[in-house]
N, C-alpha and C positions, 0 to 999 in steps of 0.2 A: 337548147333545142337540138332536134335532130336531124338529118334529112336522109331519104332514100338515094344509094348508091346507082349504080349502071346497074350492078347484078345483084338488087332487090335488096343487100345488107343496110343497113343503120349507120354513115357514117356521121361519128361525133363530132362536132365544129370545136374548135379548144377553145372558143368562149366560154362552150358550154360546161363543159366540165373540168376544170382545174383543176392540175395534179398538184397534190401536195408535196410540199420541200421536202428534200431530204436529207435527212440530216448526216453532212460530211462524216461524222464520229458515230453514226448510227445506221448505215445505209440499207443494213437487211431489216430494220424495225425491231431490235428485239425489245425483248423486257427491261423496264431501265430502275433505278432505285433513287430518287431524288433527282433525276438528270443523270444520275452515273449509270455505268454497266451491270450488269444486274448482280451477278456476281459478287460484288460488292457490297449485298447484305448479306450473303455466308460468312465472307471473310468478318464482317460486320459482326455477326453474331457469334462468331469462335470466337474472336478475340475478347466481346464482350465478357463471356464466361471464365476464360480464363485469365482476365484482368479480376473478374471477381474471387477470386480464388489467391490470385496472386496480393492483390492488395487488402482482403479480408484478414490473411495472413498477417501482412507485415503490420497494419494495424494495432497488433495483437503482439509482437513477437519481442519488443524493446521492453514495456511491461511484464512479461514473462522473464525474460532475463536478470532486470533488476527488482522486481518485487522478491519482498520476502519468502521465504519455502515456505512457511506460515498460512503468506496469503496465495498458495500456488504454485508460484516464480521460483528462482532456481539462486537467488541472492549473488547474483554476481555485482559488481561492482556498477553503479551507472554511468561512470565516464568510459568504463571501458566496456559498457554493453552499448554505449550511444556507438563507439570505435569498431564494434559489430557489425553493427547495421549497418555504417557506411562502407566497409568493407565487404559483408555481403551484397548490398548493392552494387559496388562498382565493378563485383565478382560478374554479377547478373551478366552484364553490361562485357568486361572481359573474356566471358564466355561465350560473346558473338562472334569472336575470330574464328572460336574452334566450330562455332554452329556454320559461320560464312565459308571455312573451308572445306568443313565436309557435305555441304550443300553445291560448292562448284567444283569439288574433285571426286565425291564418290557418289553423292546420291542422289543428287537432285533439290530444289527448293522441299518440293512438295514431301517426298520422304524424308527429309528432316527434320519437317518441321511435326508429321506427325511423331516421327520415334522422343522428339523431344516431348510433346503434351504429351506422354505416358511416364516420362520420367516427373515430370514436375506433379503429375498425380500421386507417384510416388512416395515423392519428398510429404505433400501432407499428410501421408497417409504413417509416415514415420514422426513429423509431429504429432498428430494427433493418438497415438499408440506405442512410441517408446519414451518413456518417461525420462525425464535426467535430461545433462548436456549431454548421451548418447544420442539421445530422438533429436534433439537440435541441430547437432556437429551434422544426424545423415538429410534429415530434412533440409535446410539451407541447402547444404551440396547439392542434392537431386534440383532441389526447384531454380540453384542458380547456373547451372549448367544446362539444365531444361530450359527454364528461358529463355539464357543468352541464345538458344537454338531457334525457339520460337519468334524472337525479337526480329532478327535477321530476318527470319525467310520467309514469315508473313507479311514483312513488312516489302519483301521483292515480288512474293505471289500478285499484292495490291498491285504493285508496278508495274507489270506483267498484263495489268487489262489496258491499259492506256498507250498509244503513240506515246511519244518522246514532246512534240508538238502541240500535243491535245490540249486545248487551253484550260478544261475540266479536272486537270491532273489536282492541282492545288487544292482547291474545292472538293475533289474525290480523299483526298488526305486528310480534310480535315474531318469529312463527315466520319472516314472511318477510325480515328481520333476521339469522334465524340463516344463512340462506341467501350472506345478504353475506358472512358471517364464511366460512361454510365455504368459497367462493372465495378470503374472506383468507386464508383458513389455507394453503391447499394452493398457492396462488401465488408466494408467497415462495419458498417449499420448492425447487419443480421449476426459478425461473428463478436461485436463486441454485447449485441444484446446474447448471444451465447455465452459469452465469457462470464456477463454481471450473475445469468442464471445459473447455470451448470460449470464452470471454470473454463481456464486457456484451452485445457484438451479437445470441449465439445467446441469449441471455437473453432480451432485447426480442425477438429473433422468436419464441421459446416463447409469448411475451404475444399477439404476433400473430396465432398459429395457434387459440388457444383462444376469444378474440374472434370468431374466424372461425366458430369451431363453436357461438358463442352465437349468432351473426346467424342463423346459418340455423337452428339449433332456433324462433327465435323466428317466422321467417316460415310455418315448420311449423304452430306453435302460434295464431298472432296470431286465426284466426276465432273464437275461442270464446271474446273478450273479449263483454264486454257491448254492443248497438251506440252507446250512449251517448258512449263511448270515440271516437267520430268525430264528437263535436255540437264546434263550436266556438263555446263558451259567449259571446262577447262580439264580433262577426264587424267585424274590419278594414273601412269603407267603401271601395270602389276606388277614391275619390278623392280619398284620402289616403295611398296605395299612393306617388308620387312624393316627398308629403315627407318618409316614412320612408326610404324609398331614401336622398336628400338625408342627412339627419340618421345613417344607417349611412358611409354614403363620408363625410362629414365628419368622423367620428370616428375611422374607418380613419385618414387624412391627418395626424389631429394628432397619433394616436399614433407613428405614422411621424418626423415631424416633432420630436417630443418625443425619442424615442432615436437619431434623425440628428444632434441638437445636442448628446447629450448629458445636458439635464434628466434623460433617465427611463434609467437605470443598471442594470444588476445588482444592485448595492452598495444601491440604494435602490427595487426593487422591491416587497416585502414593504408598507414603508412607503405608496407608491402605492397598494398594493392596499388598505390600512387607508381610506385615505382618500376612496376610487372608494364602499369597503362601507357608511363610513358616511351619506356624501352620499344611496346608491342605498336603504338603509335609510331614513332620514329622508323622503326623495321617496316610498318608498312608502308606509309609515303615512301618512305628509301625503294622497295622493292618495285614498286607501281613505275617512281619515276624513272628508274634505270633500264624499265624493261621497254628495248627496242622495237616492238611491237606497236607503240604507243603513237597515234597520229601527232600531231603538232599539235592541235587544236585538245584532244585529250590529256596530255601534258600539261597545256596552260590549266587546263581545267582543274587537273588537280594540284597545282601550285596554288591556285585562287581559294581550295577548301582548305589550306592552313589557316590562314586568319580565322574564318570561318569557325573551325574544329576548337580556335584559341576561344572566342569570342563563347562557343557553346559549353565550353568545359565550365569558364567564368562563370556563366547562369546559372548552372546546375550546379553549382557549387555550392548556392544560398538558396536556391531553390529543393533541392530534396534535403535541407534540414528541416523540411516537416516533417520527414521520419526521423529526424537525432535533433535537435537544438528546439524546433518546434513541439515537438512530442513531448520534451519531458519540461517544458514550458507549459505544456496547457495539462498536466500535470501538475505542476507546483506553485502556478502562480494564476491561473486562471480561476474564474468563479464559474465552476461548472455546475449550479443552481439553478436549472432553469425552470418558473412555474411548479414551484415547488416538487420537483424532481433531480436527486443527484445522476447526473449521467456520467460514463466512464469517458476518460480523456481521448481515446480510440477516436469519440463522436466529432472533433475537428478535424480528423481527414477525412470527411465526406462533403467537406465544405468546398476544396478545390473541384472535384468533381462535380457540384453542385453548379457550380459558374462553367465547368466546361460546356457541360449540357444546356445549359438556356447562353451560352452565346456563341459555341462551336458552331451551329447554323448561321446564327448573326455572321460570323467570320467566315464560314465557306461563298454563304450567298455574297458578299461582297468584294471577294475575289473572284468570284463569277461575274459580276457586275464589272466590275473596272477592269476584267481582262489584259490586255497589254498594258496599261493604263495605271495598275495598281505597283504599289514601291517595290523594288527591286529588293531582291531578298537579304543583302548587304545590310540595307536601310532596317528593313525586318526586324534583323538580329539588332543593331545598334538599338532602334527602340524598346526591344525586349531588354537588353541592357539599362536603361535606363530606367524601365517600369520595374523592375527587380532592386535594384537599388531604391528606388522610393518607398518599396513595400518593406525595407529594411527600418529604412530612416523613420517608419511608423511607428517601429516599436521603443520607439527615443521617449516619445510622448507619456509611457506609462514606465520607465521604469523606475519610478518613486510610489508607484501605487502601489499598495497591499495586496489588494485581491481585485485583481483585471478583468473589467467588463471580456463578455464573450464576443462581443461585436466587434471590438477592436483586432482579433484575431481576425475576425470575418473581413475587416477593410484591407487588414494586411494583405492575406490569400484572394481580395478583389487585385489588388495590384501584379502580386506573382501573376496571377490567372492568365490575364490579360498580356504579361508579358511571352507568357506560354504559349498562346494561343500565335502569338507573333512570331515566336521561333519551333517550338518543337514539331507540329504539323509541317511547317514548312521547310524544317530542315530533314526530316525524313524524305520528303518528296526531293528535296534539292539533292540527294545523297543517289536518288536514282538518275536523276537527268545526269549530273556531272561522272558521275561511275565511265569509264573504260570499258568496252564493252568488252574485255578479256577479262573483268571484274567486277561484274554486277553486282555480286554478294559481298564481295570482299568490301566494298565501298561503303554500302550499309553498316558493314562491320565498324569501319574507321569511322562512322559515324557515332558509335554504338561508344566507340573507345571516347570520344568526348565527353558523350556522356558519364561513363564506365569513371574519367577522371575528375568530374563536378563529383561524381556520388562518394566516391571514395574519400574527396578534400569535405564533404558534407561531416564525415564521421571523424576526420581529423581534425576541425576545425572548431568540432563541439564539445573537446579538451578546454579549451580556451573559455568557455561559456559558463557563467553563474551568475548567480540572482545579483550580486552587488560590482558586477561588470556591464551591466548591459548598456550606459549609455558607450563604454568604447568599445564591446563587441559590435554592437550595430551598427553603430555611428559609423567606424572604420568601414565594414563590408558594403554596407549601402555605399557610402562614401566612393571608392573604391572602384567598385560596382560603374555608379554614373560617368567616371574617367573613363572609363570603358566605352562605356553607351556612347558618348563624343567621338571619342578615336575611331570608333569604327565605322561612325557615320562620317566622319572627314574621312575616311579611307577606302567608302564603298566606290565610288568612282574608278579607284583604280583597282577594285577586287571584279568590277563587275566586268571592266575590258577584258582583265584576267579569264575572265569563263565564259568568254568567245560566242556570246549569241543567246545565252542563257541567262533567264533574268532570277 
């Protein structure tokens, strides 16, 4: 109701008309995307694209190495093309220091991450059009360098809409999570149905084309990031602009140098890269921690991400041997017969993505629901430890079989999934809350380097693996694995006073 004022206006009684709440994390009303910021379905849809480009690729690139020249491939050896893969992987992944550095000292999140989606178009573009181990050696390079660049700074653009506090943060990670996956899923799919038609080439250019269509959605989209997104948080002096330069050509030369002689191998790449991870790990907790700058509170923080960083490497250790141990598993021992159709062995990595996507929502919305309430991210990781290891202990059950149901794989990759879901989502987000705020990117990075050292032990660890080993390859890793999963939950208590307020 209403009533007439002294001086004849309409004044409203507040029975009458209720204002509506507003929402602390939303106070001007904008556009929102699930509950999140809106924004957050740009970054949602770049990454989608160039997950699909990125994992269309890899799908495709272990089989091209070790298949015959005959059937396409390039006949290398398959223990030492598995030792490829996990070495370019852990490349990816090590080339987020140099993507994290040159996003807080010279350019920005934002301009890094585009200059990097142009290289990594690149790379496919040298798969799919130089033939040989030439097109391979420059493809890899471009896309794991591109990456690791991309890796980084999209993943701090996301953190960049949110408060520190925002209880949405978690929830926002994983939807845009789900987003990788749905490129995983769908990449596989279309370049390994290129492959079975036209070969590996039109495959890699499939990867090409779709890359292409993420750079330019992205330049579409890129003004309505925050403009924060262009501060570069810790700004390079110009006159020290020449002994970086120095110290990049210096390293260009020794690696040159290194695989001119010899030293640095195929055979023993994987291992290189273990050793670069651990060094560039080491260098960074050292630097962070000694730097005086650092609150009290940000120091614990980052002593609390070692466990953390140990516990993450562990996972991803047995977890991306679906690109090395699993790949050439569901190649040699799978019954890829289905309904009377042979399919290429490619088609089981679209199985993990297949689970991200129908329970990535499941898992956001229930971290939205239990708010303070839900496990502490300590616990997180130990249970992702745990489910990882079971998804090992699976493959115990068939290794007397001849020719292994496809479903068994599918129970396996339900277990990874789910341990997935419990750590990689939320350790991306844990990587921005606990970060220095003199090292928002760099943090990401040492996050990136755990990973960087699961993927690299993926491709070393797939030496060890054949058909009349598998009950003590698995048996051991799951095994292993689950000690883990225990320790870290009897240890989250005191990782989580460690990180001072942050759960």
């Amino acid at each position: 109701m209403s009533q007439n004022s002294p001086d004849g206006s309409h004044a409203h009684t507040a029975a009458a008309t209720p204002q509506p709440a507003i929402d602390p994390h939303n106070p001007a009303g904008r556009k929102t995307f699930f509950g999140q910021p809106g924004m957050l379905a740009n970054l949602f849809s770049v990454e989608m694209w160039e997950r699909f480009s990125f994992y269309g690729m890899q799908a495709l690139v272990l089989y091209y190495m070790y298949y015959a020249v005959s059937d396409g491939g390039l006949g290398i050896d398959k223990g030492v093309a598995a030792g490829i893969v996990g070495a370019y992987g852990g490349t990816v992944y090590l080339c987020s220091i140099l993507g994290g550095w040159i996003a807080d000292r010279l350019l920005g999140s934002e301009r890094t991450m585009l200059a990097s989606a142009v290289l990594i178009m690149a790379g496919h573009i040298a798969l799919a059009l130089i033939p040989s181990v030439l097109g391979l050696t420059i493809g890899l390079l471009c896309i794991a360098v591109g990456s690791g660049g991309l890796k980084t700074t999209c993943v701090n653009l996301v953190g960049t809409l949110y408060e520190r506090d925002d209880p949405r943060r978690d929830a926002g990670f994983s939807i845009y999570y789900m987003g990788v996956n749905i490129g995983g899923l769908f990449g596989p799919l279309l370049t390994g149905f290129a492959w079975a038609k036209w070969g590996f080439h039109m495959g890699f250019g499939l990867a090409a084309i779709f890359m292409a269509f993420g750079l330019v959605q992205y330049t579409l989209t890129r003004k309505g990031l925050p403009a924060t997104v262009h501060t570069v948080a810790n700004p390079l002096p110009r006159s020290q602009y020449g002994k970086w330069i120095g110290i990049v050509l210096a390293a260009v030369v020794l690696v040159v140098v290194l695989l001119l002689t010899g030293v640095l191998n195929p055979a023993n790449l994987s291992n290189a890269v273990i050793l670069v991870v651990v060094v560039s790990a080491v260098a960074l907790f050292v630097t962070m921690l000694r730097d005086k700058e650092l609150s009290p509170d940000e120091h614990s923080r980052v002593i609390a991400f070692i466990p953390l960083f140990i516990a993450t490497a562990a996972f991803f250790s047995l977890f991306q041997q679906q690109f090395t141990v699993l790949a050439i598993y569901a190649d040699t021992r799978l019954n890829l017969n289905l309904w009377g159709f042979d399919f290429k062995p490619s088609l089981t990595q679209s199985i993990n993505p297949v689970f991200i996507v129908l329970l990535g929502m499941v898992f956001a919305a229930a971290w939205t629901k239990l708010g303070t309430r839900q496990p502490s991210t300590p616990v997180k990781f130990g249970v992702a430890l745990l489910l990882i290891g079971v998804a090992f202990l699976t493959f115990v059950t068939q290794a007397h079989t001849p020719s292994v149901f496809i479903g068994w794989i599918v129970l396996v990759l339900f277990f990874a999934t789910l341990g997935e879901l419990f750590l990689s989502p939320v350790g991306l987000s844990l990587a921005t809350k606990l970060a220095p705020r003199k090292f928002p990117v760099q943090m990401i990075a040492l996050y990136n380097l755990s990973v960087a050292l699961g993927t690299a032990l993926s491709g070393s660890l797939a030496e060890f693996y054949s058909a009349d080993n598998e009950v003590g390859y698995f048996g051991t890793m799951g095994a292993i694995t689950i000690v883990l999963g225990v320790v870290m939950l009897l240890a989250s208590k005191p990782i989580l006073k460690l990180m001072r307020g942050i759960r």
